[in-house]
C-alpha positions in Angstrom: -14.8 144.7 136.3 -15.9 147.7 137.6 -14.5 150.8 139.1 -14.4 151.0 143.0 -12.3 154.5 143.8 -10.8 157.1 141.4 -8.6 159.7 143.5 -10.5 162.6 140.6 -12.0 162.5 137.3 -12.7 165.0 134.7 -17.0 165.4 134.5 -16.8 164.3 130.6 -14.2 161.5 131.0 -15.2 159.8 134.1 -13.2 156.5 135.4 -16.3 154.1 134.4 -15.7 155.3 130.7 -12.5 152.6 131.3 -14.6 149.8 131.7 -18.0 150.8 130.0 -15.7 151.6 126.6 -19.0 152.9 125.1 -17.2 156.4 123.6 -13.7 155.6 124.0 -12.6 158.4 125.5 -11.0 156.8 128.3 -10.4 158.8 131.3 -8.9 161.8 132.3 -8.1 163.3 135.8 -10.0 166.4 137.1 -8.2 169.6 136.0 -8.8 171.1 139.0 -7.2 168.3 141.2 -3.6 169.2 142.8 -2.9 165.3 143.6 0.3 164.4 142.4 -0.7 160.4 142.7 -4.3 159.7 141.0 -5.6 156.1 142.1 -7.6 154.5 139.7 -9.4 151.3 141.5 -10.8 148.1 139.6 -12.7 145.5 141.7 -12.7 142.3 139.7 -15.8 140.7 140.3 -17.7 138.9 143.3 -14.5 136.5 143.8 -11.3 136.3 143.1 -9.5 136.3 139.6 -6.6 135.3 138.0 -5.1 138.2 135.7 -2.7 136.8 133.1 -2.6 140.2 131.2 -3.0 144.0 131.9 -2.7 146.3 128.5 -2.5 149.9 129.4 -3.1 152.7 126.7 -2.0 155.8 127.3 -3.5 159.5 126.3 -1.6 161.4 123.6 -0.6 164.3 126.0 -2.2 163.8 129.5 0.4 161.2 130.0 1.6 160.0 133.4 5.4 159.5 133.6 4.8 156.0 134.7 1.8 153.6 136.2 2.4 151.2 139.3 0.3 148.2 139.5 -0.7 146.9 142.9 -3.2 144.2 143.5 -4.9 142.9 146.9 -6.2 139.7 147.3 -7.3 137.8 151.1 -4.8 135.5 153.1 -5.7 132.3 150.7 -5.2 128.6 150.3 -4.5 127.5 147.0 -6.1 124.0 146.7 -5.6 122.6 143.3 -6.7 125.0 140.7 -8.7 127.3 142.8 -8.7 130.1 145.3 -10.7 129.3 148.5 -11.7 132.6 150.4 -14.1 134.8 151.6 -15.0 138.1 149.1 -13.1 141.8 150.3 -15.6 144.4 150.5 -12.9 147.2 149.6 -9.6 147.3 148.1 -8.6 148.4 152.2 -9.9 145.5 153.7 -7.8 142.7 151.8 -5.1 141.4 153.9 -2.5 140.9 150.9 -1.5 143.9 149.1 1.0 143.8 146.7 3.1 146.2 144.1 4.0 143.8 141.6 6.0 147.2 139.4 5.2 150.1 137.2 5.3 150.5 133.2 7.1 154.2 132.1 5.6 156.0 129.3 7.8 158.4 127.0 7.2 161.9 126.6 5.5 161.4 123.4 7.6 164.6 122.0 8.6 162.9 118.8 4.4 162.7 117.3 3.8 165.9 118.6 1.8 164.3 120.7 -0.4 162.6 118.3 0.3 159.2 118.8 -0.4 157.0 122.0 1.8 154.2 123.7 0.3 151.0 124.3 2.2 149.2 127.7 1.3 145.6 127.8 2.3 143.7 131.3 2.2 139.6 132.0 0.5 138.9 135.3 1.4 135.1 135.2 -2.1 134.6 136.1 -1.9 136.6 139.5 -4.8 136.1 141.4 -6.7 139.1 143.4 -9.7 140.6 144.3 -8.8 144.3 143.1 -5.9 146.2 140.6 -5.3 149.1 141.8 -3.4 151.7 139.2 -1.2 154.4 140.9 -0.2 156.9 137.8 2.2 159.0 138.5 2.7 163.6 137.7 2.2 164.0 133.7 5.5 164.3 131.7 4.8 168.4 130.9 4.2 169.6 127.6 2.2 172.7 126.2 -0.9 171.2 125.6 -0.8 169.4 129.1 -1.8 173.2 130.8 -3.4 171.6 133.6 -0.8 168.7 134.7 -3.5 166.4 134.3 -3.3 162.4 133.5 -5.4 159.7 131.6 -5.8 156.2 130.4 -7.4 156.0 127.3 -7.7 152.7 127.3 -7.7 149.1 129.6 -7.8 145.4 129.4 -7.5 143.0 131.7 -7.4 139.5 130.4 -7.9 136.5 132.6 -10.6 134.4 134.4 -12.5 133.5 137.8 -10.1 132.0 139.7 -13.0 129.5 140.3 -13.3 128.8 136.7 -10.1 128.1 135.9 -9.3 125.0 133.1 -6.0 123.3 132.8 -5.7 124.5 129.2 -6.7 128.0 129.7 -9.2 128.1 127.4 -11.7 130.6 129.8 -9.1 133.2 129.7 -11.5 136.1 128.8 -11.5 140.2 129.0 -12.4 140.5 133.1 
């Protein structure tokens, strides 16, 4: 997985930090960005994969009021157990995009803003090429000064939609 667009990111928490997981900072918008939408962008590979589970984990006060999941994937035959298509080169070019929902976070008032909320979704094993993550304007609070959002953390379990086994034993972090 790596990261293919991010609509902002703050210089010290930077979008890759969600994949790399090296400090565990997670990432953070830019303060100085005025979008109301930020876009974070995952491309899954070099072919397609089948996402059984996304876990989403949410900052302590930079937290978005909710987070819409949309994947794209190519115009596809299903033959058996794989996906037969050609590779998109951009989230943009895949002919089938799709919102599948959105998780909503609380306000988080009740820690004081200490703790962080942990959304897990089931994909059912949706196939695609890219997950794109639409959060939407932080919930305000006082130590949110700059209206700003973050993940902390993110997991995408699943598989290569080429490697797939009938007992889903290659289900693995993508």
């Amino acid at each position: 997985v790596e990261v293919e667009y991010v609509t902002s990111e703050h210089s010290a928490h930077p979008a890759s930090e969600l994949v790399e997981r090296e400090s565990g900072n997670g990432w953070q918008c830019s303060p100085l960005s005025d979008e109301l939408l930020q876009d974070v962008v995952l491309r899954l590979g070099d072919g397609p994969c089948s996402i059984h589970t996304i876990e989403l984990l949410a900052h302590e006060y930079l937290i978005p009021q909710k987070i819409e999941i949309i994947v794209a994937s190519n115009n596809a035959d299903n033959v058996g157990e794989r996906l037969l298509v050609d590779p998109a080169r951009s989230f943009e070019e895949c002919t089938n995009i799709t919102k599948l929902g959105y998780v909503a976070f609380s306000q988080n008032a009740e820690s004081n803003y200490s703790a962080r909320e942990l959304k897990t979704v089931s994909l059912g094993g949706q196939k695609a090429y890219f997950v794109k993550l639409r959060l939407h304007s932080s919930h305000p609070n006082e130590l949110n000064v700059h209206n700003q959002v973050a993940l902390v953390g993110l997991e995408l379990i699943g598989h290569s939609a080429s490697s797939t086994r009938k007992d889903g034993s290659s289900d693995q972090v993508v």
